[in-house]
N, C-alpha and C positions, 0 to 999 in steps of 0.2 A: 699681495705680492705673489704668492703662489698661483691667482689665476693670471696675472700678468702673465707668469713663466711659462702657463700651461700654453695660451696662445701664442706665445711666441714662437714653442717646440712644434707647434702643430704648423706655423706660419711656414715653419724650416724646414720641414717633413713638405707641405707643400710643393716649394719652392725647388729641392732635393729632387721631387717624384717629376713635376713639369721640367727640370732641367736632364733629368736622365730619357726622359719621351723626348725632348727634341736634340739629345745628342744620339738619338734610337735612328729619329728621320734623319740625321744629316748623312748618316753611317752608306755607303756606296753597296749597292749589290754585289756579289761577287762576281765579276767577269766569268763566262764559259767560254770558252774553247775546243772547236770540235778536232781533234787530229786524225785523219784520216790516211791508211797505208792500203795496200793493195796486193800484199801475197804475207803468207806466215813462212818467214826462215828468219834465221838470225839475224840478218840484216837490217829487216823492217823490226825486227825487237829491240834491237839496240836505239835504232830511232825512237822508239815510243819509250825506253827510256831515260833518252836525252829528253823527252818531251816532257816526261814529271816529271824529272829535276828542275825543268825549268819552271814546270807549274806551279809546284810547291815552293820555287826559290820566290817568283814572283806573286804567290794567293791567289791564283785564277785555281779555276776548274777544270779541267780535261776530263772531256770526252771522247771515249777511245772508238775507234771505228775498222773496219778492216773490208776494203768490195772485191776482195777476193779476183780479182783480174775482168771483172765481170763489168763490164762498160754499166750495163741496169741500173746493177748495184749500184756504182757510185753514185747514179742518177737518183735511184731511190734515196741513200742518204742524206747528198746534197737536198734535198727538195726536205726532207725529213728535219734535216738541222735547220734550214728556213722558217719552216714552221713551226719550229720551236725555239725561233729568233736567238739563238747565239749569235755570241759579239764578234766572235771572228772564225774563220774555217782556215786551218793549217793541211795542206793535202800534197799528195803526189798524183797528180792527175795522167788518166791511165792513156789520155792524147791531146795530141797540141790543138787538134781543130776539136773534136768532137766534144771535149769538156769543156769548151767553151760557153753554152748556150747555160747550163744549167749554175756557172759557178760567175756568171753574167747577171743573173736574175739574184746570186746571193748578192754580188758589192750593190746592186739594185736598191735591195734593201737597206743597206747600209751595215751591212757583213762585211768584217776585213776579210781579204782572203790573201794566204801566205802563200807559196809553193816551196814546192822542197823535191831535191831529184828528180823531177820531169816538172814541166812548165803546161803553160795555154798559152796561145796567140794572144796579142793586142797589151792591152794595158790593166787586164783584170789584175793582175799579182801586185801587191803594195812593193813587194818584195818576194825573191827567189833564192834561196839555197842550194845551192849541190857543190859536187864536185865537176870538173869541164870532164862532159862524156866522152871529149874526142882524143883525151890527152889521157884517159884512162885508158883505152885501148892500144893508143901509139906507147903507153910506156911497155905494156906487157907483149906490143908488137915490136919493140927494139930490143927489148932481150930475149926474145925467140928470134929473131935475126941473128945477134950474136948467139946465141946457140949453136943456128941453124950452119952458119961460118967456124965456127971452132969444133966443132964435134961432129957434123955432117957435111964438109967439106963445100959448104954451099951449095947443097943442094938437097930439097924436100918437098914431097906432098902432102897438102894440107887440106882438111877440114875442118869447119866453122858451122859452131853450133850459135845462132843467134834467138831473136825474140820478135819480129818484126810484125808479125800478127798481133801480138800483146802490145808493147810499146815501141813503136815503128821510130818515133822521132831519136830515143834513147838507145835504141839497138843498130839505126843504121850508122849514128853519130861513131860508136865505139866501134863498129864493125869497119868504117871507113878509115878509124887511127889504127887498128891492126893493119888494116892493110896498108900504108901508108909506108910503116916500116920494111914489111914484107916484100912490098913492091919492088921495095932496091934491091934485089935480090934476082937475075933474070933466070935463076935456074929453079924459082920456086913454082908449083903449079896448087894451086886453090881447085880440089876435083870433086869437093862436094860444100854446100850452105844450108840449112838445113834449120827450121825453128825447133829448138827444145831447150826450154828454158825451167822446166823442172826433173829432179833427179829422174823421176821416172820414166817420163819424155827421152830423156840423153840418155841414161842408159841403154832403152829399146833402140832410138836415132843411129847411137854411136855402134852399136852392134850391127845394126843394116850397113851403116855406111862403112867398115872394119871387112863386112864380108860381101860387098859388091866391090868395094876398091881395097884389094888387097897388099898394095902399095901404100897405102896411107901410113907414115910413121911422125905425126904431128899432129894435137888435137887441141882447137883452139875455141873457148866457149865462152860467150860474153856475161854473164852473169855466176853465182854461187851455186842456184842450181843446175846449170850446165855442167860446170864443172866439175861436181860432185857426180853425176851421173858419168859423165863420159869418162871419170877416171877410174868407176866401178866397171864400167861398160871394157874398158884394157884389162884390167884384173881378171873378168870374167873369161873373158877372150884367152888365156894367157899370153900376151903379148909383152907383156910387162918386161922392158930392157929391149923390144922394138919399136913401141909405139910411146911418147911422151906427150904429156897433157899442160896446156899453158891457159889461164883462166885471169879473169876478172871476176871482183868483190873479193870479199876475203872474210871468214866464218873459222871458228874453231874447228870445224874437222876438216877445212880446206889448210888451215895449218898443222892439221895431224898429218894430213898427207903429205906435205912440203917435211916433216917427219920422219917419216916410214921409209924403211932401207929399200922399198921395192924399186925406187928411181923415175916412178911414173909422173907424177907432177912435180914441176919445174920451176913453175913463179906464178902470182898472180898480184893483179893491181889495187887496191882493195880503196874504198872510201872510208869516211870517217864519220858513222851513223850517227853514233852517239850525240858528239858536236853538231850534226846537221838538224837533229830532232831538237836539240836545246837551243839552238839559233833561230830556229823557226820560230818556238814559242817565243822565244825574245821578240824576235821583229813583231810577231802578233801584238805583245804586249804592247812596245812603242807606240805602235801603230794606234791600238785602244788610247794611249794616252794622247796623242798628238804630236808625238818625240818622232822627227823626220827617221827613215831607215834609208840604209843603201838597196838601189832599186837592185842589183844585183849583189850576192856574197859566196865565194868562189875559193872553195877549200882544197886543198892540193891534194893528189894517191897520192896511196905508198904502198912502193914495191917489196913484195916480201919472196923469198927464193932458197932453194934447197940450199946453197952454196954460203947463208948466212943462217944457220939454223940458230946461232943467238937471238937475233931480232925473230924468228917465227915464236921465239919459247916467250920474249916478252910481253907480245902481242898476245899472248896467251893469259898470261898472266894480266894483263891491261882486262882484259875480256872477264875473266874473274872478277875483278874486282870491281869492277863497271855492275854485273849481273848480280853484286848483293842485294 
């Protein structure tokens, strides 16, 4: 009886060891995921941490990426995540035509490719995320109108600090909803356009353009780092209680400055990063599974302004607690 028993343990032991090997091979690779951004400011950080949350909610991988505004760049990565066959590529593609060729040859492969905040022509994206770029501009262009009407009698000139070198398709979209609102306005004049879309940029921009038109008491900048520069760029200047700054995106020190008793910035339009990094990886995920997505998904700004410093201290606080 005893060697009965012995074979039978060893039968079980067997059986045990060939059942945990082929519950080993049934077990699925861990999907990767490449997230690709294109500049470092708060903005594209909060996206990439919408993006692990979404990774970690769902057990994919992310892979983080950043081509620095650098068309190469994104070319080298794209070609680089290829080659090391990730399941799917989440990007903001730095142009609607030119990142086409190389994010063409990923779905090729059979790479899903998401977009998020900027797009590509045709039918590469399974799906797209943003906010609408043209309604970002038109909001923070209708309350610098009403500004421009209640405190300046209707009537101002304006500078516009845009991106159109960097992201042309993104920068002319929201440059055209600023002026949309502005336009109803006939006593308004537009006296300088001007790309700078980092602090540093806008600051040196908005000081040229501050001392060749020295009429300018309105400064309008399509992105977070416009903004932030051209508001330094008034402070610098002392101009501060002549000249007022209205911006697009929205960062914690673009709401210190909606803050600050100096009076220089006014409102800005801001997206909603966090949600667009974590939708992005969702739709990736879908998409890896065979779960249809919406070919587009379309998040609404929100306008934040000196005149409601409640909501600037919340956002604040939102921001905090997002950044644990």
């Amino acid at each position: 009886m005893r060697i009965q028993h012995r074979w039978l343990w060893i039968f079980l032991g067997v059986l045990l060891v060939v059942g945990g090997c082929s519950t080993k091979q049934q077990e699925q690779p861990q999907k990767r995921i490449a997230g690709i951004v294109f500049q470092e400011d708060q903005f594209f950080r909060l996206i990439l941490f919408g993006m692990r949350e979404a990774a970690k909610k769902n057990g994919v991988e992310l892979l983080e990426a950043n081509s620095a505004g650098k068309p190469d760049k994104e070319l080298e990565l794209i070609n680089t995540y290829i080659a090391n066959k990730v399941d799917a590529i989440v990007i903001s593609p730095l142009s609607l035509k030119a990142s086409v060729s190389a994010l063409t040859r990923a779905r090729e492969k059979g790479i899903a490719v998401i977009t998020y905040n900027t797009t590509v022509e045709g039918d590469i994206p399974a799906s797209l995320v943003e906010s609408d770029q043209f309604d970002l501009g038109a909001s923070t262009g209708k309350y610098a109108r009403q500004y421009i009407e209640s405190k300046l009698n209707g009537k101002a000139t304006i500078a516009i600090l845009a991106a159109h070198s960097q992201t042309p398709e993104q920068s002319g979209k929201r440059v055209a909803g600023f002026k949309s609102e502005i336009s109803k306005l006939p006593n308004v004049r537009i006296v300088a356009e001007q790309d700078a879309w980092m602090p540093e940029q806008a600051l040196k921009k908005t000081g040229d353009i501050l001392t060749a038109n020295p009429g300018v008491n309105i400064i309008w900048s399509m992105n977070e780092g416009g903004t932030v520069g051209a508001v330094m760029a008034v402070k610098n200047a002392r101009k501060a209680g002549k000249v007022v700054v209205f911006g697009t995106d929205n960062s914690e020190q673009l709401a210190n400055f909606l803050l600050d008793d100096d009076n220089v910035l006014q409102a800005v339009t801001g997206q909603a990063p966090f949600e667009i990094g974590s939708l992005a990886v969702d739709a990736a995920v879908k998409v890896l599974k065979g779960v249809k997505v919406e070919k587009k998904i379309s998040l609404p700004g929100v306008l934040m302004s000196r005149e409601k410093p409640d909501e600037v201290r919340k956002f604040k606080e939102r921001l905090r607690q997002l950044s644990k």
